[in-house]
MDAnalysis code that builds the backbone (N, CA, C; Angstrom):
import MDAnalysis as mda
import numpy as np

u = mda.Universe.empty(624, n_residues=208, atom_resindex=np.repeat(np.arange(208), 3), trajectory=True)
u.add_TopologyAttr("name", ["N", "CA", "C"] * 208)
u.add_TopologyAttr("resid", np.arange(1, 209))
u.add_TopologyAttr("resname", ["UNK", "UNK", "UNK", "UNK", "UNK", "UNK", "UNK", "UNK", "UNK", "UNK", "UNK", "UNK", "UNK", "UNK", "UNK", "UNK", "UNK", "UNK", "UNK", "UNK", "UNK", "UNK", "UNK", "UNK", "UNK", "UNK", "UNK", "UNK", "UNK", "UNK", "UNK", "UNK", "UNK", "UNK", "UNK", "UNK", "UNK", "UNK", "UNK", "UNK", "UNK", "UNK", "UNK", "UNK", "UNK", "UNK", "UNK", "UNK", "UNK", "UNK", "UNK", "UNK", "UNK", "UNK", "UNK", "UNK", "UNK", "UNK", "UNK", "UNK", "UNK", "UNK", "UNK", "UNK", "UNK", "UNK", "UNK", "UNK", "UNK", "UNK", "UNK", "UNK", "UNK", "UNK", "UNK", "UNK", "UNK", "UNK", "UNK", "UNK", "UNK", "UNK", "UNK", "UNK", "UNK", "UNK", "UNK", "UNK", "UNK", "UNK", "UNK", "UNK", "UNK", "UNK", "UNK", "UNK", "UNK", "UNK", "UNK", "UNK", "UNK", "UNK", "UNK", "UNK", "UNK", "UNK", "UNK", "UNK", "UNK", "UNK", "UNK", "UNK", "UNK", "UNK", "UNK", "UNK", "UNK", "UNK", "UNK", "UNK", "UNK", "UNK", "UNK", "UNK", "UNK", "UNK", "UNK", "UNK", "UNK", "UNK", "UNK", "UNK", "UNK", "UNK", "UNK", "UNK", "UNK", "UNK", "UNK", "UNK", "UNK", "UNK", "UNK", "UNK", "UNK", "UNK", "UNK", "UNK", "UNK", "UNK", "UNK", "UNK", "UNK", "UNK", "UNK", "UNK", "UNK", "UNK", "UNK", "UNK", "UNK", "UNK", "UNK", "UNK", "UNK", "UNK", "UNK", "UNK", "UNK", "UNK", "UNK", "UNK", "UNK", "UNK", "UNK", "UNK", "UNK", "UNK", "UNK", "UNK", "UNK", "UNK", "UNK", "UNK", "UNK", "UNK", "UNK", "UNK", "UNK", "UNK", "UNK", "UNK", "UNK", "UNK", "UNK", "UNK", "UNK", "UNK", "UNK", "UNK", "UNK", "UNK", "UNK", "UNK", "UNK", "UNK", "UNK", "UNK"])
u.atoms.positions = np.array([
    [0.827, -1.206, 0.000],
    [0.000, 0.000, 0.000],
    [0.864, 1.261, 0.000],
    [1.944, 1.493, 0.832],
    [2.798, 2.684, 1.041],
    [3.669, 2.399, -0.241],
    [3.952, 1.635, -1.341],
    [4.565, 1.510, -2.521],
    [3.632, 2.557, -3.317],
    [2.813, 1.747, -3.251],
    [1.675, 2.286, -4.015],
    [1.296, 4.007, -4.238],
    [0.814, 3.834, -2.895],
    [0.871, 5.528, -2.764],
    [2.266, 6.414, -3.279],
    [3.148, 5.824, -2.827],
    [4.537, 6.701, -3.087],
    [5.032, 6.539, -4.977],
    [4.174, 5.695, -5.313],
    [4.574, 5.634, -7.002],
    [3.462, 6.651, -7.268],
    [1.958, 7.024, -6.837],
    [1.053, 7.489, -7.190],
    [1.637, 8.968, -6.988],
    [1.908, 9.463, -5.832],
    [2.855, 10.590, -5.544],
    [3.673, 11.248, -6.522],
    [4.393, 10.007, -6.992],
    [5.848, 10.800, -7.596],
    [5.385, 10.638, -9.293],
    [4.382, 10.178, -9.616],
    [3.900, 10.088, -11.049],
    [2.779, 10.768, -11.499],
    [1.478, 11.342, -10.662],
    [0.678, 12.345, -10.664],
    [0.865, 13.059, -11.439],
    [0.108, 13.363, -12.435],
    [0.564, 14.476, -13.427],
    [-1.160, 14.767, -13.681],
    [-1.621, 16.237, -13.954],
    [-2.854, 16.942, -14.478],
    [-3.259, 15.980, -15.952],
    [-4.159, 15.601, -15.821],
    [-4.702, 15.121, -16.848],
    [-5.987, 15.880, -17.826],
    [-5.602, 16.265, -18.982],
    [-6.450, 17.310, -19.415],
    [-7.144, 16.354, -20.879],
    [-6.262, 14.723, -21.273],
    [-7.220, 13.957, -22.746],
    [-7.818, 13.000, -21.915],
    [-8.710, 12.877, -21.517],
    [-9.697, 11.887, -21.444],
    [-10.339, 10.594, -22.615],
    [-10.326, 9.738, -22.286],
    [-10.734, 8.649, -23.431],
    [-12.106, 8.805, -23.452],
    [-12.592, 8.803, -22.781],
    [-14.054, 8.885, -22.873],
    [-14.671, 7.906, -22.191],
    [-14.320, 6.852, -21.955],
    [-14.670, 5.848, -20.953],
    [-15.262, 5.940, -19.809],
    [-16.417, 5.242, -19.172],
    [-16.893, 5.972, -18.399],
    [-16.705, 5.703, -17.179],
    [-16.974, 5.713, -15.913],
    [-16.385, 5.440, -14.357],
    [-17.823, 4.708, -14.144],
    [-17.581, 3.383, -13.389],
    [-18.278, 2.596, -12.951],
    [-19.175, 3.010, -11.460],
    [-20.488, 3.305, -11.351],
    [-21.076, 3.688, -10.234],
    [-20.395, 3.297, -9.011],
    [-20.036, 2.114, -8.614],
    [-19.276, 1.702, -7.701],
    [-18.173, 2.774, -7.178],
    [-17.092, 3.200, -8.391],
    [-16.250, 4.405, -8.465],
    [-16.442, 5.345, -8.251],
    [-17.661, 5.836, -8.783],
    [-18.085, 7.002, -8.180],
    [-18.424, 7.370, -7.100],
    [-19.361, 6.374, -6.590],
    [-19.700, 6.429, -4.870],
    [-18.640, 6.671, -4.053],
    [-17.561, 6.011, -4.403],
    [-16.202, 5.762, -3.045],
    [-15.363, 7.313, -3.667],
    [-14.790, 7.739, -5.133],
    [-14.579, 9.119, -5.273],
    [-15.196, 10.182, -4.580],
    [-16.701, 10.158, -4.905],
    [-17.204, 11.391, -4.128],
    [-17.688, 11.691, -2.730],
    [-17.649, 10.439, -2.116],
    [-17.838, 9.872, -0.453],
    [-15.781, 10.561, -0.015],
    [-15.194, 10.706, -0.856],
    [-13.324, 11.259, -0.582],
    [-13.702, 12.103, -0.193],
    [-14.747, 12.837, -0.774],
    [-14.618, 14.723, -0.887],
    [-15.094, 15.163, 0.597],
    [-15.732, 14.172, 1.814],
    [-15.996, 14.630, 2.791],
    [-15.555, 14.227, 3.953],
    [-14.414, 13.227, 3.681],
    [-13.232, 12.185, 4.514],
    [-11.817, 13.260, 4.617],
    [-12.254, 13.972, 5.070],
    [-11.251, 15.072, 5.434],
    [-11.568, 16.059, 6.655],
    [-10.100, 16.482, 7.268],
    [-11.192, 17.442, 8.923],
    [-11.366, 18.797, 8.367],
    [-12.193, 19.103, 9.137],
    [-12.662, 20.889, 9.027],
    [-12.137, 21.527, 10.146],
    [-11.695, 22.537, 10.411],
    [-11.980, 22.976, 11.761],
    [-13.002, 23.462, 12.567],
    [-13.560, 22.906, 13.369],
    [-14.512, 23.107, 14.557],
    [-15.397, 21.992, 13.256],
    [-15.542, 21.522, 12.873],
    [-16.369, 20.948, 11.978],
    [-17.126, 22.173, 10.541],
    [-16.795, 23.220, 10.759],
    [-17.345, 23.798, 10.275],
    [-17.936, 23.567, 8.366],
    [-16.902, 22.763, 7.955],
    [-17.490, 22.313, 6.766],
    [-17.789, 23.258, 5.420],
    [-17.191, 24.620, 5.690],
    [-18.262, 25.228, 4.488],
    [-17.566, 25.516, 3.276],
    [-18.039, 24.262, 2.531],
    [-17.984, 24.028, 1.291],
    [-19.009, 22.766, 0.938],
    [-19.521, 22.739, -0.103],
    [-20.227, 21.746, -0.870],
    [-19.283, 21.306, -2.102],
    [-19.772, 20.566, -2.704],
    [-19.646, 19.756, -4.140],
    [-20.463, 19.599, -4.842],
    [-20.621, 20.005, -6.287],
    [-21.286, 19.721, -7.354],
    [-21.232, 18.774, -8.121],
    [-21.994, 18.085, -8.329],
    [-21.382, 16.643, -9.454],
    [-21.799, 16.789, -10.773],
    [-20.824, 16.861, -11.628],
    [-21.565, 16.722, -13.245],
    [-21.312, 15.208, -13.686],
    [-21.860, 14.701, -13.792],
    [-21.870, 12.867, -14.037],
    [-22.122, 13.127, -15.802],
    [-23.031, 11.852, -15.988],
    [-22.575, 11.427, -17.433],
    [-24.426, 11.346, -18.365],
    [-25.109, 12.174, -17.893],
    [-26.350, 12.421, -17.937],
    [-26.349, 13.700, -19.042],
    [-27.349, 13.436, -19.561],
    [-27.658, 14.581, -20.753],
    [-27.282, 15.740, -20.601],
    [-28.088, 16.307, -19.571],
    [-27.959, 17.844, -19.652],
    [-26.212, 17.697, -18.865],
    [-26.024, 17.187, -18.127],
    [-24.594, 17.202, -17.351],
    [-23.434, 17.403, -18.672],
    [-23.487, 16.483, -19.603],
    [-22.853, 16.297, -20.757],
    [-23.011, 17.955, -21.439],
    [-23.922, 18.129, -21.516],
    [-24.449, 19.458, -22.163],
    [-23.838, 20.571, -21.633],
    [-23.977, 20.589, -20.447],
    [-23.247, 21.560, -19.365],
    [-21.557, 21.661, -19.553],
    [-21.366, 20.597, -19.714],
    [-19.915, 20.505, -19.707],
    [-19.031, 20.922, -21.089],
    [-19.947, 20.406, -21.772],
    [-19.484, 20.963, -22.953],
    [-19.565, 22.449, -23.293],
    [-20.483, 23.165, -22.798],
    [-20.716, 24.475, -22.701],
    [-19.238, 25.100, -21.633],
    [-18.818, 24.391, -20.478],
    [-17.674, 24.914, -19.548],
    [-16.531, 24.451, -20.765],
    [-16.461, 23.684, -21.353],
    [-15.022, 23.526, -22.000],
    [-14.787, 24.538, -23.241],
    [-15.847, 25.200, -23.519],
    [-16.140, 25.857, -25.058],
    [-16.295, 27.437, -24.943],
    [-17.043, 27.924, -23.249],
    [-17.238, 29.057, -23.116],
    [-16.749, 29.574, -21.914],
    [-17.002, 28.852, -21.103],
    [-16.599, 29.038, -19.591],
    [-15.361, 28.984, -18.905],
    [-14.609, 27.876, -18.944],
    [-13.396, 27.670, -18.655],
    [-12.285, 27.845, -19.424],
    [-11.820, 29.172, -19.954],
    [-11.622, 29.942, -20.844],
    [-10.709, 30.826, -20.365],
    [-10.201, 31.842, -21.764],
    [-9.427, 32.421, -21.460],
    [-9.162, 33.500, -22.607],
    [-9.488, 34.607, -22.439],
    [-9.026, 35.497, -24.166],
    [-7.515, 35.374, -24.391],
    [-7.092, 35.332, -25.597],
    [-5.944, 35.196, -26.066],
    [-4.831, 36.533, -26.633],
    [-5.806, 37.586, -25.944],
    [-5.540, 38.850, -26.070],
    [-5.316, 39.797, -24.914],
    [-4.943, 40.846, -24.656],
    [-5.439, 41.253, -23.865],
    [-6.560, 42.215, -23.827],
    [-7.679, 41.688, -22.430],
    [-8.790, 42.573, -22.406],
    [-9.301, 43.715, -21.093],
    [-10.073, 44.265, -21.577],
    [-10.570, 45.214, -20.328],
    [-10.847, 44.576, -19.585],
    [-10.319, 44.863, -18.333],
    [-10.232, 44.302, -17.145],
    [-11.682, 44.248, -16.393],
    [-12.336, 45.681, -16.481],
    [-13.568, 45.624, -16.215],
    [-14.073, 47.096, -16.852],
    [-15.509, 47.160, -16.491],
    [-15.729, 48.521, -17.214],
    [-15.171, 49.698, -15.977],
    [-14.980, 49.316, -15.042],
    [-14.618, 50.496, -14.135],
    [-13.159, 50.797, -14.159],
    [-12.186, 49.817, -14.975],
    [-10.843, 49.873, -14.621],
    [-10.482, 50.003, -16.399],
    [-9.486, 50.774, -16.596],
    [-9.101, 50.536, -17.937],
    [-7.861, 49.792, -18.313],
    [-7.425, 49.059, -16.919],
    [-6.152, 47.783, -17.184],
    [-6.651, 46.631, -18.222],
    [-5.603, 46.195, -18.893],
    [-5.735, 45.812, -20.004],
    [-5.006, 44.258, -19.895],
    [-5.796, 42.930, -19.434],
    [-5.279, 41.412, -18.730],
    [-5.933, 40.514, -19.613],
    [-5.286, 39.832, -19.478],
    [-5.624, 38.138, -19.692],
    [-6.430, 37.664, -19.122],
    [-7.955, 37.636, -19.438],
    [-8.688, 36.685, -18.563],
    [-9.631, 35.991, -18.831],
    [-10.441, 35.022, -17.725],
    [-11.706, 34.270, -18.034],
    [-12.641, 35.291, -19.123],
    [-13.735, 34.699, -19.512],
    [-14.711, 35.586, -20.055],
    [-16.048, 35.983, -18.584],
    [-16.594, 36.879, -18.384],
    [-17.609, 37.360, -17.321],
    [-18.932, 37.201, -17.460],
    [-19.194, 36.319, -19.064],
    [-20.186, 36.130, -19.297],
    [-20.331, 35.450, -20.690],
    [-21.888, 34.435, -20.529],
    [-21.905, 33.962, -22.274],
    [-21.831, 34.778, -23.175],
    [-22.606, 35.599, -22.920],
    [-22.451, 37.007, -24.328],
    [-20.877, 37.517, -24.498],
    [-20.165, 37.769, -23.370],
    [-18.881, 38.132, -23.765],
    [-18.189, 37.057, -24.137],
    [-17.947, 35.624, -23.761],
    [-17.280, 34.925, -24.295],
    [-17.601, 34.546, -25.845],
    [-18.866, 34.316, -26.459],
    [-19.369, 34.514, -27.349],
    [-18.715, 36.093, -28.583],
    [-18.840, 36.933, -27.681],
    [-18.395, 37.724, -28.284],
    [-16.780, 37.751, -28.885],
    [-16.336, 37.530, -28.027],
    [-14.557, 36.800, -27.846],
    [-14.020, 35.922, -29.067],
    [-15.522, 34.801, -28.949],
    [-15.388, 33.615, -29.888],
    [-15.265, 34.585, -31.607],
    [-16.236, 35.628, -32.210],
    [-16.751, 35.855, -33.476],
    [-15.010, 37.151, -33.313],
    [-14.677, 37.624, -32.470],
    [-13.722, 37.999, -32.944],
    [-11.922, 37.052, -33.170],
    [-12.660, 36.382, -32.796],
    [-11.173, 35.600, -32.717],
    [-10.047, 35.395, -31.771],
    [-10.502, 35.937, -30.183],
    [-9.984, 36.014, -29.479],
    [-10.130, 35.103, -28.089],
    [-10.947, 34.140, -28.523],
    [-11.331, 33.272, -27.212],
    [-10.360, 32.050, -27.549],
    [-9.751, 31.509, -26.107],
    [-9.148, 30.257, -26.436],
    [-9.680, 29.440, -25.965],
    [-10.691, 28.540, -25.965],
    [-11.556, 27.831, -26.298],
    [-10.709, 26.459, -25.958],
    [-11.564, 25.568, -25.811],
    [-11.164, 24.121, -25.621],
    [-9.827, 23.761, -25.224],
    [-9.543, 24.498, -23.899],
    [-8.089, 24.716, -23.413],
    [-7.777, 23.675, -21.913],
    [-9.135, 23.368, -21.359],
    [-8.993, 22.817, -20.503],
    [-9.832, 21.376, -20.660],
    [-9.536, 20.512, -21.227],
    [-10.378, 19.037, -21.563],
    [-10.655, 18.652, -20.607],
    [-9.953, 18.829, -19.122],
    [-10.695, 18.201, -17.769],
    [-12.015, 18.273, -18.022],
    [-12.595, 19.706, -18.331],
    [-13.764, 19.590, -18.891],
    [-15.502, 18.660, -18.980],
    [-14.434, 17.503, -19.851],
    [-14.657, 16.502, -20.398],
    [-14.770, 15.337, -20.340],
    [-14.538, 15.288, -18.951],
    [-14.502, 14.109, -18.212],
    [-15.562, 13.544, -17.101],
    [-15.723, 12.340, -17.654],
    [-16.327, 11.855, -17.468],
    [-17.698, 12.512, -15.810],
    [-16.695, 12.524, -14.683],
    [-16.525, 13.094, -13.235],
    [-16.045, 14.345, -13.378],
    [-17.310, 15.619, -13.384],
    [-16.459, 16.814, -12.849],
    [-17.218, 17.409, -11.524],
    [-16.255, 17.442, -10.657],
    [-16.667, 17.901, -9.381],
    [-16.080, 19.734, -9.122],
    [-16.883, 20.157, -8.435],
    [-16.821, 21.722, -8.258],
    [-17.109, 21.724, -6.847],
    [-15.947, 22.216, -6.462],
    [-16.100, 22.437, -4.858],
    [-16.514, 24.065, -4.814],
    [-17.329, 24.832, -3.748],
    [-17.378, 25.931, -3.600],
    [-17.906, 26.223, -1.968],
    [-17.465, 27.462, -1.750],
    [-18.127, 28.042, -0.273],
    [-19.519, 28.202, -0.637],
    [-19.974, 27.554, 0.561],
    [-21.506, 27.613, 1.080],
    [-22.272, 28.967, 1.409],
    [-20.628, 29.631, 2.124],
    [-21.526, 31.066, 2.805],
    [-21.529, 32.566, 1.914],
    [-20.443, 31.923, 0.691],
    [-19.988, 33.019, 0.143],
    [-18.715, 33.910, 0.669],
    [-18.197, 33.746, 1.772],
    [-17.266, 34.819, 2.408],
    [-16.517, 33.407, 3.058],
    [-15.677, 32.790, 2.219],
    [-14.430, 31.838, 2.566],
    [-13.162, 33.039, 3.785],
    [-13.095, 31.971, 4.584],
    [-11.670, 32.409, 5.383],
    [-10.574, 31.744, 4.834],
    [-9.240, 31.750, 5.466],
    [-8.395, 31.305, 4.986],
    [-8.595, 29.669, 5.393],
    [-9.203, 29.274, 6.608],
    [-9.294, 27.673, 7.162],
    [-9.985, 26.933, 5.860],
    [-11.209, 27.965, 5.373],
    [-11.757, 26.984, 4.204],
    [-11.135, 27.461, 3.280],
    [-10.143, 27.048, 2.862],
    [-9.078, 27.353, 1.459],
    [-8.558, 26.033, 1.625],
    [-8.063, 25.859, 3.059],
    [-7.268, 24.626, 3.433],
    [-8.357, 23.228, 3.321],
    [-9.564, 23.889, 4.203],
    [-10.392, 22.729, 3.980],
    [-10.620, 22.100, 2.636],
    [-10.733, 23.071, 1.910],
    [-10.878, 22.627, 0.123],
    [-9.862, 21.801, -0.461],
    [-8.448, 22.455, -0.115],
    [-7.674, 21.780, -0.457],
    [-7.103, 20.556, 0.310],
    [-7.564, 20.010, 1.365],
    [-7.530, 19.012, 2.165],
    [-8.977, 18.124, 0.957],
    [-9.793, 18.438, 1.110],
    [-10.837, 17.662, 0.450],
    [-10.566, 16.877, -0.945],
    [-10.062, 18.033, -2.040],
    [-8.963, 17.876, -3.260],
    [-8.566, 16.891, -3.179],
    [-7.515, 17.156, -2.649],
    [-6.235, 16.097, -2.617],
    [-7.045, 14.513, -2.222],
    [-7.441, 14.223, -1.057],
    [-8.202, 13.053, -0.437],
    [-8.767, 12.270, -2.044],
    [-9.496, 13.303, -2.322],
    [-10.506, 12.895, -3.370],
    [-9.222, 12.451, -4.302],
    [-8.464, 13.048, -5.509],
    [-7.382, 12.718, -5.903],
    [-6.483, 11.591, -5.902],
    [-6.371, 11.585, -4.509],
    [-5.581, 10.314, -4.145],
    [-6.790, 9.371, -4.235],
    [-7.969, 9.377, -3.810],
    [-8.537, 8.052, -4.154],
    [-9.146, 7.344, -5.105],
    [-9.242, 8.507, -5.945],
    [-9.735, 8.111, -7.620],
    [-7.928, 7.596, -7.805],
    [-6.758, 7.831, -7.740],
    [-5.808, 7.678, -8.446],
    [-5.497, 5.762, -8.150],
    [-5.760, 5.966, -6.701],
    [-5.544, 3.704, -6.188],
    [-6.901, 3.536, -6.883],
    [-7.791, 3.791, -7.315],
    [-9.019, 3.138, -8.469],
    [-8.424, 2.963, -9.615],
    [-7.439, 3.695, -10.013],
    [-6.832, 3.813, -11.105],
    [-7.284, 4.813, -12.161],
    [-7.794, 6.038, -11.639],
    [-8.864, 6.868, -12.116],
    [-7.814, 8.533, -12.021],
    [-7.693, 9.036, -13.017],
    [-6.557, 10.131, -13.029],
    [-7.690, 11.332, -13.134],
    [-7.008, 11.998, -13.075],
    [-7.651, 13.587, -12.597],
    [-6.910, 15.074, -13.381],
    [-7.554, 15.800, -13.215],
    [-7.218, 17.242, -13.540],
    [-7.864, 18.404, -12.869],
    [-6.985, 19.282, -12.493],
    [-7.448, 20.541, -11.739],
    [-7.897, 21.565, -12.867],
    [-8.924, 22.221, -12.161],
    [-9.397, 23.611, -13.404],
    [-9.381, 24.671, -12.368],
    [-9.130, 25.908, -12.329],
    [-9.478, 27.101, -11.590],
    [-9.419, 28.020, -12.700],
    [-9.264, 27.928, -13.930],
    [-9.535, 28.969, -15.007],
    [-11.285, 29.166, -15.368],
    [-11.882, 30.384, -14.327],
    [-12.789, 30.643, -14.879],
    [-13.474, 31.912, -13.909],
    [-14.266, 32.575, -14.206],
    [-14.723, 33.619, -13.730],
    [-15.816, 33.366, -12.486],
    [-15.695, 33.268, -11.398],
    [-16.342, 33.346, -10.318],
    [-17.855, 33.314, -10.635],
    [-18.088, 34.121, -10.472],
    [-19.299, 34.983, -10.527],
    [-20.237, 34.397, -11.874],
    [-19.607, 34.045, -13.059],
    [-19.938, 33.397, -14.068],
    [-20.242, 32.153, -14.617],
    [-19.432, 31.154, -13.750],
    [-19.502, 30.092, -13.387],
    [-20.402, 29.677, -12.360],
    [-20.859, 30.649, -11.309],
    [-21.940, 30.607, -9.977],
    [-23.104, 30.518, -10.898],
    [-23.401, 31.566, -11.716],
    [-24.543, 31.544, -12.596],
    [-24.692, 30.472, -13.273],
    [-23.492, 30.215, -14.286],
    [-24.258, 29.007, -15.082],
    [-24.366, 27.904, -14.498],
    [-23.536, 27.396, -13.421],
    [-24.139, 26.067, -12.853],
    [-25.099, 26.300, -11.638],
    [-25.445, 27.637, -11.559],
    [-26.547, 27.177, -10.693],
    [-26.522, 27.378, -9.159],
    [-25.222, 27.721, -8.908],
    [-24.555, 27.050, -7.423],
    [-25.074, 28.053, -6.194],
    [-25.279, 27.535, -5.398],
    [-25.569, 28.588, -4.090],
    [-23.920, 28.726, -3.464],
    [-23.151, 29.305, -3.669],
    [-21.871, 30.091, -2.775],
    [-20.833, 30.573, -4.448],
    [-19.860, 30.350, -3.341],
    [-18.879, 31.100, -4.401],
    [-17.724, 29.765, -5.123],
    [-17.640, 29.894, -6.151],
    [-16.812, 28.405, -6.712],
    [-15.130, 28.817, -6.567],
    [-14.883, 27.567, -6.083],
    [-13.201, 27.365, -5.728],
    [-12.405, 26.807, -6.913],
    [-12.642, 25.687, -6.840],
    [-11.939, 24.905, -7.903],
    [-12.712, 23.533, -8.609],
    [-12.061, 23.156, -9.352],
    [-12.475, 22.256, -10.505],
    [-11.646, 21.353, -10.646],
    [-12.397, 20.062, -10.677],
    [-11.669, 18.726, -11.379],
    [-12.285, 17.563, -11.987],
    [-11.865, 17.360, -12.885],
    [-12.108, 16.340, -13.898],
    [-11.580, 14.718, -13.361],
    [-12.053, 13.686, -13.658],
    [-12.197, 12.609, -13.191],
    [-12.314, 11.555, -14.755],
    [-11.326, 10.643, -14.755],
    [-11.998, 9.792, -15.788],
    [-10.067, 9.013, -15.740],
    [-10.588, 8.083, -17.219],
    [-9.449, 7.422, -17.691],
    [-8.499, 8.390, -18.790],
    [-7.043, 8.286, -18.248],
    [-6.323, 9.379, -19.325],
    [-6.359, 9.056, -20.854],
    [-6.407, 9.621, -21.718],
    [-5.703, 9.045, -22.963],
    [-4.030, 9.346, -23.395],
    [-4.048, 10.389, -22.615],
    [-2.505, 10.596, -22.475],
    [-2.075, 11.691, -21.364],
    [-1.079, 11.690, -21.337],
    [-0.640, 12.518, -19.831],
    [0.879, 13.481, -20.384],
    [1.194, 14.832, -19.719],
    [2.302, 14.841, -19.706],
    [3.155, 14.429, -18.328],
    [4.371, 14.166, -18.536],
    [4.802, 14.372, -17.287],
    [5.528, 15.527, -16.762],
    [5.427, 15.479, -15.492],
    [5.719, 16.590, -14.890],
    [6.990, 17.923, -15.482],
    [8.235, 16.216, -15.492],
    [9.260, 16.930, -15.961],
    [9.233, 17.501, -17.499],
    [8.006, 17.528, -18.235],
    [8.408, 17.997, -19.821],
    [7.316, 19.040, -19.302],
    [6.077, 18.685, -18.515],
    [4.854, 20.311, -18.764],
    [5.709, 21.196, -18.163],
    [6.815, 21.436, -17.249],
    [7.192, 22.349, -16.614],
    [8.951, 22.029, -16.884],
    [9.523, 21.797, -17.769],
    [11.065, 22.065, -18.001],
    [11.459, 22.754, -17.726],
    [10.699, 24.273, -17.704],
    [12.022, 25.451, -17.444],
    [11.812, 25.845, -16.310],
    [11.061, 25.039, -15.072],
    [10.705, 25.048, -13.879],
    [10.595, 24.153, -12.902],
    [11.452, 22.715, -12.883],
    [11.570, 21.822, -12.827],
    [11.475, 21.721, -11.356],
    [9.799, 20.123, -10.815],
    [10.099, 20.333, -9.735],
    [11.170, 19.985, -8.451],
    [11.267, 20.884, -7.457],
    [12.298, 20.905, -6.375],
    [12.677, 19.754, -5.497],
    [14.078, 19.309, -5.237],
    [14.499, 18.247, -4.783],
    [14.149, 18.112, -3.380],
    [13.719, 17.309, -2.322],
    [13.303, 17.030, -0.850],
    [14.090, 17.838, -0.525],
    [15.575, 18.005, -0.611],
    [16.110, 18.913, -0.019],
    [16.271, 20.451, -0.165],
    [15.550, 20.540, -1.213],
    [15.429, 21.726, -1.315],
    [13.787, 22.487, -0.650],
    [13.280, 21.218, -0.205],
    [11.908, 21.609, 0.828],
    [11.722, 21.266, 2.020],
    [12.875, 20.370, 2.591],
    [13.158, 19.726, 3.663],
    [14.200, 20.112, 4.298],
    [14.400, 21.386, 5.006],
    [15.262, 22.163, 6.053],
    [15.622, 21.610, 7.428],
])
């Protein structure tokens, strides 16, 4: 088991091609039962999970986050109408990403997690996250992660997308954190080629 984990560890890599294959109910139950096998402090808990499974409109939905939502202009744009800084960012809305798309400036189909089979969306419940639920989220993450990965079930993180825009189209009561995709890879990079000119750091260089 501690082999196991420690090969799963050191081989983990973001998975963004999905085969398309689908995750067996069984899998799913014990994946998304991860997301709440983690501590809170005082119990406090505040965050939920969204599930997009493998159901029509879910499919529909998702394809709409990989095409409009989870996005990015390829230009730089107005930051907002109150600010005239000029950034790289999500789109703030269908009409603007849409709009993005007919000029030629949306990059589109950038995040295939997307597409997978399992996409879970963690977000605050109350709307006004502290720093404990940042940790809680990312305590939840990881759990979940590691236990789709001993299923043999690889994953991908998303946080490319506009708050506020993403609350709307899925619907969600709080504020959305992060994103991950769930399924079988069709291919992977590894660590050491997605990040070459940033290569990650040796134990001893994190272990003082």
């Amino acid at each position: 088991m501690i082999e196991q984990l420690e090969k799963i560890l050191q081989q983990r890599s973001t998975v963004k091609d999905f085969d398309g294959n689908p995750i067996n109910s069984t899998h799913i139950t014990t994946i998304t039962e991860a997301v709440t096998k983690t501590p809170s402090c005082n119990n406090r808990y505040n965050f939920k999970v969204k599930v997009l499974g493998q159901d029509l409109n879910h499919r529909k939905a998702k394809l709409e986050l990989y095409d409009y939502v989870c996005t990015v202009s390829k230009q730089n744009v107005r930051y907002n109408d109150d600010n005239d800084a000029m950034v790289i960012r999500s789109p703030r809305s269908f009409s603007e990403a849409r709009d993005w798309h007919s000029k030629g400036i949306l990059s589109s189909q950038i995040n295939g997690q997307m597409l997978a089979p399992l996409v879970l969306v963690w977000y605050f419940t109350d709307g006004d996250p502290i720093n404990n639920d940042y940790l809680d989220v990312g305590l939840s993450c990881w759990n979940t992660v590691l236990t789709a990965e001993l299923l043999g079930i690889q994953s991908g993180f998303c946080a490319c997308f506009d708050k506020d825009y993403l609350k709307n189209f899925l619907n969600i009561d709080g504020e959305p954190a992060v994103m991950a995709g769930f399924g079988y890879a069709q291919s992977t990079i590894p660590n050491h080629e997605k990040h070459h000119d940033n290569p990650k750091p040796s134990i001893s260089d994190i272990i003082v």
